[in-house]
C-alpha positions as CSV (number, residue, x, y, z in Angstrom):
1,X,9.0,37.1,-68.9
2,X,10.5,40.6,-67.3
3,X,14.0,40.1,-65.5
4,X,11.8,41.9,-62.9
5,X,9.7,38.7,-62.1
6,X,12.7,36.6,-61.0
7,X,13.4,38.9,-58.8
8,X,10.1,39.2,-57.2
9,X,9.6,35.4,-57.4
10,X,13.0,34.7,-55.5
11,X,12.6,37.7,-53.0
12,X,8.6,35.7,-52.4
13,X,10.4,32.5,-51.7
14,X,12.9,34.0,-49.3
15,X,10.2,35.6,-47.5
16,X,8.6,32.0,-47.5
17,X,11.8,30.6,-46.2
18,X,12.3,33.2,-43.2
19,X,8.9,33.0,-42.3
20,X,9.0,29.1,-42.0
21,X,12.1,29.3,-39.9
22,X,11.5,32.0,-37.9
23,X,7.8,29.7,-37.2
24,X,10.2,26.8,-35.9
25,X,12.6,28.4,-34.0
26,X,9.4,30.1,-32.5
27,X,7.5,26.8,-32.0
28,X,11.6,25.5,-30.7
29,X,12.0,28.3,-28.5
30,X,8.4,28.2,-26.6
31,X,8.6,24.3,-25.5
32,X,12.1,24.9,-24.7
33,X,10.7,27.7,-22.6
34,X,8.2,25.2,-21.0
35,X,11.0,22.7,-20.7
36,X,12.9,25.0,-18.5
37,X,10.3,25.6,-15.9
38,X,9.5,22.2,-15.9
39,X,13.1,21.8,-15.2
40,X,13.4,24.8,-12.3
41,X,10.3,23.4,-10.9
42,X,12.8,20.0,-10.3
43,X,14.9,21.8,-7.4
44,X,12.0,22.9,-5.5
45,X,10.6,19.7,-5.8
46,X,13.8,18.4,-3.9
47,X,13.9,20.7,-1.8
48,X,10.1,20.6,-0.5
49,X,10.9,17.3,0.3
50,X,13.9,18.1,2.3
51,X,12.0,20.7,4.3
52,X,9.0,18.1,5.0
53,X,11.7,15.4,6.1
54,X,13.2,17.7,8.2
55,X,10.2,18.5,9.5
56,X,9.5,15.0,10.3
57,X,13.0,13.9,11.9
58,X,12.4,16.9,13.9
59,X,8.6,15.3,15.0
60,X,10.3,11.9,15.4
61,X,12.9,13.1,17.8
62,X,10.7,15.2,19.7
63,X,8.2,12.1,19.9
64,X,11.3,9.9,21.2
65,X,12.1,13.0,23.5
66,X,8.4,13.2,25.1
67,X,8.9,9.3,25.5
68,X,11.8,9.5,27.8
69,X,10.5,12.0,29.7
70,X,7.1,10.2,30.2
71,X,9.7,7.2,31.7
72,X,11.8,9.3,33.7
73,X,8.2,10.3,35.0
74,X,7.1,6.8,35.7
75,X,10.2,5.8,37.3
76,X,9.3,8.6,39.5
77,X,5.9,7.5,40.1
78,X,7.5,4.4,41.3
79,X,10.0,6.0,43.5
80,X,6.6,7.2,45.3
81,X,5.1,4.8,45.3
82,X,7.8,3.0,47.2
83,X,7.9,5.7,49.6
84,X,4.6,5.5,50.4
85,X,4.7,2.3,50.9
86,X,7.2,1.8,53.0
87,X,5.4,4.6,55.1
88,X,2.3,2.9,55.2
89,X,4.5,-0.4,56.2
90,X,6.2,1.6,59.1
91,X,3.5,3.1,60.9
92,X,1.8,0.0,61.0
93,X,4.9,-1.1,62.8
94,X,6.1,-3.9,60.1
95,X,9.2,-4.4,59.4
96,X,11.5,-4.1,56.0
97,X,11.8,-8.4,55.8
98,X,8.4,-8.9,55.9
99,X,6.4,-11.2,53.6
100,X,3.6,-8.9,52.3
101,X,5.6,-6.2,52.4
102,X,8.4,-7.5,50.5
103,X,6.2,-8.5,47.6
104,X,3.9,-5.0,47.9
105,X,7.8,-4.0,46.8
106,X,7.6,-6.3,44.5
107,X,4.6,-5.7,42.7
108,X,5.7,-2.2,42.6
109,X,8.8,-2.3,40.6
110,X,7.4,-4.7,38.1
111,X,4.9,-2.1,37.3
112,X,7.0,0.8,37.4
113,X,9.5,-1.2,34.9
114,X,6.3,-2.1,32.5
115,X,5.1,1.4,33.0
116,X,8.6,2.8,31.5
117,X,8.9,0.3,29.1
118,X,5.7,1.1,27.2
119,X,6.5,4.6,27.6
120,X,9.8,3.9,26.0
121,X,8.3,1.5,23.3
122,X,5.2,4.0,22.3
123,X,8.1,6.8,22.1
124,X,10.0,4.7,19.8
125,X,7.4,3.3,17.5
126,X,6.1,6.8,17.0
127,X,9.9,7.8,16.3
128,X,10.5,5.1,13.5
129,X,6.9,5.6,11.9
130,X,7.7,9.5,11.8
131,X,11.7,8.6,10.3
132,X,10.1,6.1,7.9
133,X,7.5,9.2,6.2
134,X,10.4,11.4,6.3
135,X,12.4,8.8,3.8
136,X,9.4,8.4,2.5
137,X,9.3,12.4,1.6
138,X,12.3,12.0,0.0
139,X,11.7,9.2,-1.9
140,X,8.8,11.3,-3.3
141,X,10.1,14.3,-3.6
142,X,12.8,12.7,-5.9
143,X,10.4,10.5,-8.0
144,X,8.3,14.2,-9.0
145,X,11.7,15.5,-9.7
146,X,12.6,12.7,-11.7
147,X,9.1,12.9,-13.6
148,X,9.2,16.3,-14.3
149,X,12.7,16.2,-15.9
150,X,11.1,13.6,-18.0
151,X,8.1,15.5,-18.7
152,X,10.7,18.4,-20.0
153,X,12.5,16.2,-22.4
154,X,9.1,15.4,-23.7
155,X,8.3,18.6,-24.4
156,X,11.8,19.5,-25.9
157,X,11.1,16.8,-28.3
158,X,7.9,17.6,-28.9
159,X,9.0,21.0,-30.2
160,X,11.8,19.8,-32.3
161,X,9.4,17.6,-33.8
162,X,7.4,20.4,-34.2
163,X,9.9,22.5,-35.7
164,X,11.3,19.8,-38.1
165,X,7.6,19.3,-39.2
166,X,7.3,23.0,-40.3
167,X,10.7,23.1,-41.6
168,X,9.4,20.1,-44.2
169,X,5.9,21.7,-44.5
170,X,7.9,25.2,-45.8
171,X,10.0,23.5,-48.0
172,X,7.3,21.8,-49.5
173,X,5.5,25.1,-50.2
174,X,8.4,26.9,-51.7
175,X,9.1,23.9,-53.8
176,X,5.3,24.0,-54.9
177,X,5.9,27.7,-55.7
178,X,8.9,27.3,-57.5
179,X,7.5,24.7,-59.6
180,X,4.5,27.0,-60.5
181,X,6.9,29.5,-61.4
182,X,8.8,27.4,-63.3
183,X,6.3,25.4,-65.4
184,X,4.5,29.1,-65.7
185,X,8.0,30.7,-67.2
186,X,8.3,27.4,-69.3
187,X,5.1,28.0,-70.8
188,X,5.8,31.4,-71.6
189,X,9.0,30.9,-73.0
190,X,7.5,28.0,-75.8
């Protein structure tokens, strides 16, 4: 055997040897690429669900906002009708003590109390149910987050197990070609 073929042989091997690691810190180097967006993608999944509970907070409090003035309005209505009634009362020339007109009163506030009330009530049920999807946006907003980062780490790991497993599958090669070398320059040497 030529001192030449050494040469060659050990130049063939490192050439084996860069191209397997230069293979794994490729194979490393993309998933850790897709790990990383997977991981950016994390903020604006926060965020996204910030905006949309803000968004709905903002809903909720203008829903509460429309209730109140819907009450104001029906306390107004009231007022009104009071007026009007005792109008009516006086030019029929009743008096402010009188039975029926006492409970016409009566009668009036009652239903101008219920009337805010449920205006009031339907304001505030809207408002929790609008605060409750708003937690709710953050709840989810968190849980993608959370399974995203976990997707990443699965994909980091998938790479170095990736990598590893070309690592091993190089090694193996230049061992098989070093042991064909070998047994060849055995043979030649008997």
């Amino acid at each position: 055997m030529s001192g030449l073929e050494p040469a060659l042989m050990g130049a063939a091997m490192a050439t084996q040897a860069g191209g397997t690691l230069l293979s794994a810190f490729g194979e490393t180097s993309g998933t850790n690429d897709q790990a990383s967006a997977l991981d950016a993608q994390r903020y604006f999944d926060i965020l996204t669900s910030q905006y949309k509970a803000r968004a709905l907070n903002d809903a909720a409090n203008q829903a509460m906002a429309g209730a109140q003035r819907q009450a104001m309005d029906r306390v107004t209505d009231k007022k009104l009708a009071l007026s009007k009634a005792q109008a009516i009362n006086a030019a029929g020339g009743g008096g402010s003590t009188d039975a029926s007109f006492v409970n016409t009163v009566g009668q009036i506030e009652q239903q101008g109390e219920y009337n805010k009330a449920v205006a009031l009530f339907e304001g505030e049920t809207e408002m929790n149910r609008l605060n409750y999807e708003a937690q709710n946006a953050l709840i989810e907003g968190m849980n993608v987050a959370n399974a995203r980062g976990y997707q990443a780490d699965q994909v980091r790991r998938q790479g170095r197990r990736k990598a590893a497993g070309t690592l091993l599958s190089g090694a193996g090669e230049i061992g098989k070609s070093y042991t064909r070398y070998s047994n060849a320059a055995w043979r030649q040497n008997d």
